[in-house]
C-alpha positions as CSV (number, residue, x, y, z in Angstrom):
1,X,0.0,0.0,0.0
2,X,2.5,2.5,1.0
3,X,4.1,2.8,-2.4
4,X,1.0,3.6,-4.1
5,X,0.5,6.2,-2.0
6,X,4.2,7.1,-1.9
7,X,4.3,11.1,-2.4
8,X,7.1,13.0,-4.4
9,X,6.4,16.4,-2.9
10,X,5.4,15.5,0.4
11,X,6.2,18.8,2.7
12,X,5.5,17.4,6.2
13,X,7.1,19.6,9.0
14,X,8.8,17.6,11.6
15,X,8.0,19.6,14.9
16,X,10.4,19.2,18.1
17,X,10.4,21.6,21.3
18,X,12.9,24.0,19.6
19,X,10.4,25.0,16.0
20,X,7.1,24.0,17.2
21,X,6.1,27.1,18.5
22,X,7.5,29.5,15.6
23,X,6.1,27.2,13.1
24,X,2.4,27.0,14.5
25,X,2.2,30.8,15.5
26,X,2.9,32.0,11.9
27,X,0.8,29.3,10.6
28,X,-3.6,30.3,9.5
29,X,-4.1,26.7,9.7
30,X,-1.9,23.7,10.9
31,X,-3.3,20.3,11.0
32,X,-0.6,18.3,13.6
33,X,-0.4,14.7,13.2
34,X,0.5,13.3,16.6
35,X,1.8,9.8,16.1
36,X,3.9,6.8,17.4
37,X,6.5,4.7,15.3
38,X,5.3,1.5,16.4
39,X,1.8,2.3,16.3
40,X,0.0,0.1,13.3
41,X,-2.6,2.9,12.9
42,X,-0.1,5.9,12.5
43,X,1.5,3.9,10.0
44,X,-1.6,3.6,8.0
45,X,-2.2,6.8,8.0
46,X,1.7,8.3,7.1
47,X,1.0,8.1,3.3
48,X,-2.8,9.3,3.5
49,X,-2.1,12.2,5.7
50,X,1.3,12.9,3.0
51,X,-0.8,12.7,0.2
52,X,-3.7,15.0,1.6
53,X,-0.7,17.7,2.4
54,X,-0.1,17.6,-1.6
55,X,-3.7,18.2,-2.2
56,X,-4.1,21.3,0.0
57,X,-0.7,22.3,-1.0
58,X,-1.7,22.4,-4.7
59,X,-5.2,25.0,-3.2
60,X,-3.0,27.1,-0.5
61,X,0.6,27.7,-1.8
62,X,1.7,29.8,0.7
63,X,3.6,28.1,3.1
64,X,1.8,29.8,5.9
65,X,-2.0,29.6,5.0
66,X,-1.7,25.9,5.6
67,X,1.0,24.0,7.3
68,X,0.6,19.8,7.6
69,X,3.3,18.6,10.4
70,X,3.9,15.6,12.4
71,X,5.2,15.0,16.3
72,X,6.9,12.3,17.1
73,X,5.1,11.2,20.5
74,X,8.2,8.6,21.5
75,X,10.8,10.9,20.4
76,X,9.3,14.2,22.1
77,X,6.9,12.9,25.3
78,X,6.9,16.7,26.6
79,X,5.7,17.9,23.2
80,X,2.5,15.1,23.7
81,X,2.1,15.7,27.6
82,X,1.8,19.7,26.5
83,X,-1.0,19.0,24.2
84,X,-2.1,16.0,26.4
85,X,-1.9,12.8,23.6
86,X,-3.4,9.4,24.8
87,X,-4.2,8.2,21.7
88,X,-2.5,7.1,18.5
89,X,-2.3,9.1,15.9
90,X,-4.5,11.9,17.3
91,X,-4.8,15.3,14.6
92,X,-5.0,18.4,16.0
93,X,-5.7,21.9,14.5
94,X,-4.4,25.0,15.4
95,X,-4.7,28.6,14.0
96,X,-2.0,30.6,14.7
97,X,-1.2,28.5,17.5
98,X,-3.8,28.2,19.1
99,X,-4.9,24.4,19.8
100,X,-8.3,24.2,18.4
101,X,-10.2,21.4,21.2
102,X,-11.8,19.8,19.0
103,X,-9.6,17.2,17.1
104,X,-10.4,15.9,13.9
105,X,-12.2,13.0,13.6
106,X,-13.2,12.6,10.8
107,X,-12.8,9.8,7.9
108,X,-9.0,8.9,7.4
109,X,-8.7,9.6,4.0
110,X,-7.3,11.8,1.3
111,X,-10.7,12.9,0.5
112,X,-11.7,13.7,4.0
113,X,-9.1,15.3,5.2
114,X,-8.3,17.6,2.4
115,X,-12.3,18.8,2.7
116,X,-11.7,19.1,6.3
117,X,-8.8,21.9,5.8
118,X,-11.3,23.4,2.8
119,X,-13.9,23.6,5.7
120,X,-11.4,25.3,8.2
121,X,-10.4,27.5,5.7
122,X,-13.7,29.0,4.5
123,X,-15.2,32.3,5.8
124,X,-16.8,31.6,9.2
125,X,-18.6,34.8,9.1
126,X,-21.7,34.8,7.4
127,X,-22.5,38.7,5.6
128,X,-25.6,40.0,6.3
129,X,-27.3,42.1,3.6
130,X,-30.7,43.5,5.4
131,X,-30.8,44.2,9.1
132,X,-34.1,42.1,9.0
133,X,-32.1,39.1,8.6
134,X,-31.4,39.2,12.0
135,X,-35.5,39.5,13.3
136,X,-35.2,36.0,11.6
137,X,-32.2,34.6,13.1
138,X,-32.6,30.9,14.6
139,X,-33.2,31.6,18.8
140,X,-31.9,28.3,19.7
141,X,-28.6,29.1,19.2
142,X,-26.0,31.8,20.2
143,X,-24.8,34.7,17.7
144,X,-22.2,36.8,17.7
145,X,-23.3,39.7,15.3
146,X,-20.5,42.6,14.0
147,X,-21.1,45.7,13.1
148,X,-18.3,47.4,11.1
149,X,-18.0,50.8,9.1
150,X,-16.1,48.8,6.6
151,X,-14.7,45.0,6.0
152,X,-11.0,46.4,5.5
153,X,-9.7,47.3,9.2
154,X,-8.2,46.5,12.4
155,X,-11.2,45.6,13.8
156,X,-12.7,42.9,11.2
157,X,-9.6,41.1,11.5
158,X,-9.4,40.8,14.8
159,X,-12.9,39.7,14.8
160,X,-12.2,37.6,12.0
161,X,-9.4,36.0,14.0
162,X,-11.5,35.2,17.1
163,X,-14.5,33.6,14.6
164,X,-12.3,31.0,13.2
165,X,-11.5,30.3,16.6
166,X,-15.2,29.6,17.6
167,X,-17.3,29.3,15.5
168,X,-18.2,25.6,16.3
169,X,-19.8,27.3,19.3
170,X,-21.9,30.0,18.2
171,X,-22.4,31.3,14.6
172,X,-20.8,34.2,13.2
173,X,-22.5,37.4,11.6
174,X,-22.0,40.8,9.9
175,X,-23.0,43.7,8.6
176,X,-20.9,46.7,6.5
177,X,-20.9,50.3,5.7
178,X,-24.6,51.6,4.9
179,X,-26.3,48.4,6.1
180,X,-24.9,48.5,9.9
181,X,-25.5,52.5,10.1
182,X,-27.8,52.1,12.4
183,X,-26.0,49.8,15.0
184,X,-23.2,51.9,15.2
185,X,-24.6,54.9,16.6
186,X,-21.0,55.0,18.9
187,X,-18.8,53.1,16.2
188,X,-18.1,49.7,15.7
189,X,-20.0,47.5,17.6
190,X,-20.1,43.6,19.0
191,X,-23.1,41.9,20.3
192,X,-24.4,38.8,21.8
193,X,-27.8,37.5,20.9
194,X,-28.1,34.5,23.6
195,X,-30.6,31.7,22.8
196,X,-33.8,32.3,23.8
197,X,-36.7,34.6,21.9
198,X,-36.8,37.5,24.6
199,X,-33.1,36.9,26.2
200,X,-31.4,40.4,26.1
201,X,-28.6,41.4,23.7
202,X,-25.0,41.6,25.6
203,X,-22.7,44.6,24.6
204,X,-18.9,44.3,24.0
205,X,-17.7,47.5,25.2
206,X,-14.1,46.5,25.2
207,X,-11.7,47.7,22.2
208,X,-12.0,45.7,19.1
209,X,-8.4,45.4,18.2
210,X,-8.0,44.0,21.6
211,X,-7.3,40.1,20.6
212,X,-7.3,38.6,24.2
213,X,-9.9,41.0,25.4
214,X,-12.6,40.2,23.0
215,X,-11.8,36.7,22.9
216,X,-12.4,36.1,26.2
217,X,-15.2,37.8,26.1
218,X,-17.0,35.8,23.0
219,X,-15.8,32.4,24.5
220,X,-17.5,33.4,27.8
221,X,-20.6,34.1,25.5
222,X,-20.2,31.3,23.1
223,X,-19.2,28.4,25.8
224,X,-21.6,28.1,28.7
225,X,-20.8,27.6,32.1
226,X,-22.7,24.3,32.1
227,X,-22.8,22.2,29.2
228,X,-24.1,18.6,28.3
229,X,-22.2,15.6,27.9
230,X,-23.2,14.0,24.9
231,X,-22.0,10.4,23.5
232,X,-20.3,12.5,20.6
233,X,-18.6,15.1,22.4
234,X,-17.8,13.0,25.6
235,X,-14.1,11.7,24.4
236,X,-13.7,15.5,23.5
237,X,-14.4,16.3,26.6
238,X,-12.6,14.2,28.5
239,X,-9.9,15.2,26.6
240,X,-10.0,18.9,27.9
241,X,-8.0,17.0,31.2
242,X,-10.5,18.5,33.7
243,X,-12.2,16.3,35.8
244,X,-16.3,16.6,36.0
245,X,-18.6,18.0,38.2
246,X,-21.9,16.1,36.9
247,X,-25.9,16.9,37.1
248,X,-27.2,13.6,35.9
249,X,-31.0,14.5,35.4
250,X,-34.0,13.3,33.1
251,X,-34.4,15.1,30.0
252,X,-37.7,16.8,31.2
253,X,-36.7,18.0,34.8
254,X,-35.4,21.4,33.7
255,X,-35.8,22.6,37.0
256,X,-33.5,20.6,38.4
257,X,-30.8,21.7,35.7
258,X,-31.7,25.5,35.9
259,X,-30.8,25.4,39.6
260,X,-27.6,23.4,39.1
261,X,-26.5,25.9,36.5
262,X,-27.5,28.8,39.1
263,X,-25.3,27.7,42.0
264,X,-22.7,26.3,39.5
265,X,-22.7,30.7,38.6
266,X,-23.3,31.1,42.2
267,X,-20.7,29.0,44.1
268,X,-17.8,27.6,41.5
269,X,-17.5,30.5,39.0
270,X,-13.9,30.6,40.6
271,X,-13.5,27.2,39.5
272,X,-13.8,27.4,35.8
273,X,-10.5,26.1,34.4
274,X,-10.2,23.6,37.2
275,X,-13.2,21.7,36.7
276,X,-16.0,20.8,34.0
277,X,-19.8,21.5,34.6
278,X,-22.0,18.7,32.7
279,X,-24.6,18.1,33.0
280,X,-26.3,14.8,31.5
281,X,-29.2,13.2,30.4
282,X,-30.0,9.9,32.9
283,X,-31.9,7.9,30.4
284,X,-29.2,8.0,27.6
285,X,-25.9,7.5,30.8
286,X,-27.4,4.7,32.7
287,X,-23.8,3.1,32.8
288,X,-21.8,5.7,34.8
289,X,-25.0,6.1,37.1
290,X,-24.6,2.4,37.7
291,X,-21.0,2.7,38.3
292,X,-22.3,4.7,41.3
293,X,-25.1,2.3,42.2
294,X,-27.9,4.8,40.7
295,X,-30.3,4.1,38.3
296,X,-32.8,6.7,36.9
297,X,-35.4,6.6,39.6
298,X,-32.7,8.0,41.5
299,X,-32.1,11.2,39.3
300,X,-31.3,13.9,39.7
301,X,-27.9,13.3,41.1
302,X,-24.6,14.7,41.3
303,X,-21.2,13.3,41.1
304,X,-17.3,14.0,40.5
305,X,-15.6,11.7,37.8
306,X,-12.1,12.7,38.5
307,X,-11.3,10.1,35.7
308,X,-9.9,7.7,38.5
309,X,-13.1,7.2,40.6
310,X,-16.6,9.1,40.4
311,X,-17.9,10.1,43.7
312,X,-21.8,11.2,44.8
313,X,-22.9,14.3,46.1
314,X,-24.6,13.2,49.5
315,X,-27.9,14.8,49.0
316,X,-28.8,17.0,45.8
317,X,-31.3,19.3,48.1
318,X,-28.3,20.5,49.6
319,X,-27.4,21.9,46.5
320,X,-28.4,25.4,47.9
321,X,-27.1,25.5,51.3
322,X,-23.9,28.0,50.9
323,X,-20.6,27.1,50.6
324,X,-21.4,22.9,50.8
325,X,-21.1,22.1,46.7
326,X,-18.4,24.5,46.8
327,X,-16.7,22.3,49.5
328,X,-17.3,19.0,47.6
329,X,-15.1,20.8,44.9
330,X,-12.4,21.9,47.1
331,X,-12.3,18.2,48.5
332,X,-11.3,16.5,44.9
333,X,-8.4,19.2,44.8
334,X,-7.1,18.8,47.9
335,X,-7.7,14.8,47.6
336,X,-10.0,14.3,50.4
337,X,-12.4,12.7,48.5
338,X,-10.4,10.3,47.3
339,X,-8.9,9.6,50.8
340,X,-12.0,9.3,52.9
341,X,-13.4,6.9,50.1
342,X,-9.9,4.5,51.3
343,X,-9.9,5.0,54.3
344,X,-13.0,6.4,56.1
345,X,-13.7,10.4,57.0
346,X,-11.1,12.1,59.0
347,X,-11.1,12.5,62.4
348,X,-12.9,15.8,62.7
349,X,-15.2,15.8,59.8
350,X,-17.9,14.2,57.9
351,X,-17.3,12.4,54.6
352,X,-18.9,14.7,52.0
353,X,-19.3,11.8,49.3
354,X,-21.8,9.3,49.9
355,X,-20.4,6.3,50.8
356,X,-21.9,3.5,48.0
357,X,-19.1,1.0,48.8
358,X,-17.3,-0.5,52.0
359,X,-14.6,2.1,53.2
360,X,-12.4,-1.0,52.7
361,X,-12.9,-1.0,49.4
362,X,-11.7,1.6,46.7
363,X,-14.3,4.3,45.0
364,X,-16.2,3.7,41.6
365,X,-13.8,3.6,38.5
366,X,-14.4,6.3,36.3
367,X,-16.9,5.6,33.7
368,X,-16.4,8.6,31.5
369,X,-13.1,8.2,30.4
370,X,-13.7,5.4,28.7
371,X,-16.9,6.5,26.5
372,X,-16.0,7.0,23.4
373,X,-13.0,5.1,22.1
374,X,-12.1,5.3,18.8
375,X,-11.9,2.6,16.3
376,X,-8.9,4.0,14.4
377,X,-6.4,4.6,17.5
378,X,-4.6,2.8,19.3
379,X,-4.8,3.4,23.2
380,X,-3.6,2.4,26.3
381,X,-7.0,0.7,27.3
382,X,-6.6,-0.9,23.9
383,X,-3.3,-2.2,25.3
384,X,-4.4,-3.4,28.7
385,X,-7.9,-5.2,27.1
386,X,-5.6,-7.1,24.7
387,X,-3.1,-8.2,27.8
């Protein structure tokens, strides 16, 4: 196979801790092929991955609009710890250095892969020609709408620049010149339409050519505090490296989840970028409720999976008592958790996770690590089932 595949102009960057920043920061696009040598499945995909790069290459001459490069996972383990690789070969984007979180996963194949950098590089931003396009705008989702005197400045670009970044999380509009008059009675002018028909606009009232500024703001805006765990985003997910805090609730009890999402706000705002808030649908995760003796009836529940055990929130109508879902949190940090589930609560205190098993025995294994493996990887569970 390899030799029909076998490319002449191949121009794979080889990154190693001494280019890989330089090389990914100047690049739009960079799709990284993180593989091992002894790995059958990177090997299958050396020559289809080379042989896409020719493709693209043929589109996007520049040497900087696309770059395809490989790392070595054997040969450079800090490079693979940095961007946290478990799994062989694993392709990551980035624009302009920026790890993009969610990896490709698509098809491995010439085809797919080469429309998959033709996706990445189209316009994310959608031009809006009427104003009343927007009275018309699908609610259920989240918008990001620009207003801009005219498509050639500082300020385009940098909202350009943060819409390729997110535009899998909320969709991308705007308006020019004579059209978006009337929305910028005070200049140029950001907004976020949340989901919902009578949810208020949001204002960006930082300076557009601020990158960092008005990124953080959009992602705020574009990736909620709480978000659902899903069978197709959960190995994604698990991915991001932070453990979970976890409303497991049936699909119909919104109640339940608008008050979780309230004291999540209310309580753990402080811990965003330590810990995931999911929330997830009992019916459709029966598995993980069962790995902490739980069934629906039981629901709504919440847990920690700290991806080596999942422990229970005693009592989910202490949810609003101050401070005590906050504490459950700080207990996973500081490994309390983990240590009165070995070996019984500590002298002074009472265990704050329910105790489902003998204090002999150890805590629940983590169920959602292991919930989406892919069939075109190898990975260490791979190795260990196969032992």
């Amino acid at each position: 196979v390899s030799w029909l595949f076998n490319p002449t102009r191949s121009e794979i960057t080889s990154l190693d801790s001494g280019n890989i920043d330089d090389i990914l920061n100047n690049a739009d696009v960079a799709l990284v092929n993180f593989y091992a040598d002894w790995c059958r499945f990177s090997q299958m995909l050396h020559p289809i991955f080379e042989e896409a790069s020719n493709v693209i290459k043929e589109e996007y001459p520049d040497k900087n609009q696309v770059v395809f490069a490989r790392v070595d996972c054997d040969q450079h383990s800090d490079i693979a710890q940095r961007y946290r690789i478990s799994k062989y070969p694993t392709l990551k984007l980035f624009r302009n250095g920026m790890m993009m979180k969610r990896e490709y996963r698509g098809q491995r194949s010439v085809t797919a892969i080469a429309d998959y950098i033709r996706q990445q590089k189209s316009n994310p931003i959608r031009e809006i020609q009427d104003l009343e396009e927007i009275s018309s705008l699908d609610r259920s989702r989240r918008h990001i709408v620009g207003y801009f005197e005219q498509k050639d400045s500082d300020n385009y670009r940098t909202f350009e620049r943060v819409a390729n970044i997110l535009h899998d999380d909320c969709v991308f509009l705007s308006a020019f010149g004579a059209i978006s008059k009337a929305e910028r009675f005070s200049g140029d002018n950001v907004i976020y339409k949340p989901p919902g028909e009578n949810a208020p606009d949001m204002v960006y009232l930082g300076s557009l050519t601020n990158f960092d500024l008005i990124y953080a703001w959009t992602q705020d805006k574009c990736v909620p505090l709480v978000r659902e765990i899903t069978f197709e985003n959960g190995e994604e997910l698990t991915e991001e490296g932070l453990p979970f805090l976890i409303l497991f609730h049936m699909k119909d009890d919104l109640e339940s989840l608008e008050k979780f999402q309230q004291e999540v706000a209310r309580q753990l705002i402080s811990e965003k970028g330590t810990i995931n808030f999911l929330h997830a649908d009992c019916d459709k995760f029966r598995h993980p409720l069962l790995h902490i003796q739980k069934t629906p009836a039981d629901c709504p529940v919440i847990a920690i999976d700290s991806f080596r055990h999942m422990y229970v929130f005693p009592d989910f109508s202490d949810l609003l008592v101050p401070g005590k879902r906050k504490q459950f949190v700080l207990d996973l940090h500081s490994g309390k958790l983990h240590r009165e589930f070995h070996h019984g609560p500590d002298p002074t205190d009472v265990a704050p996770g329910q105790p489902i098993q003998d204090l002999a025995s150890s805590p629940p294994e983590s169920s959602f690590q292991k919930l989406a493996p892919s069939e075109h990887r190898y990975t260490l569970l791979r190795e260990k089932d196969e032992l």
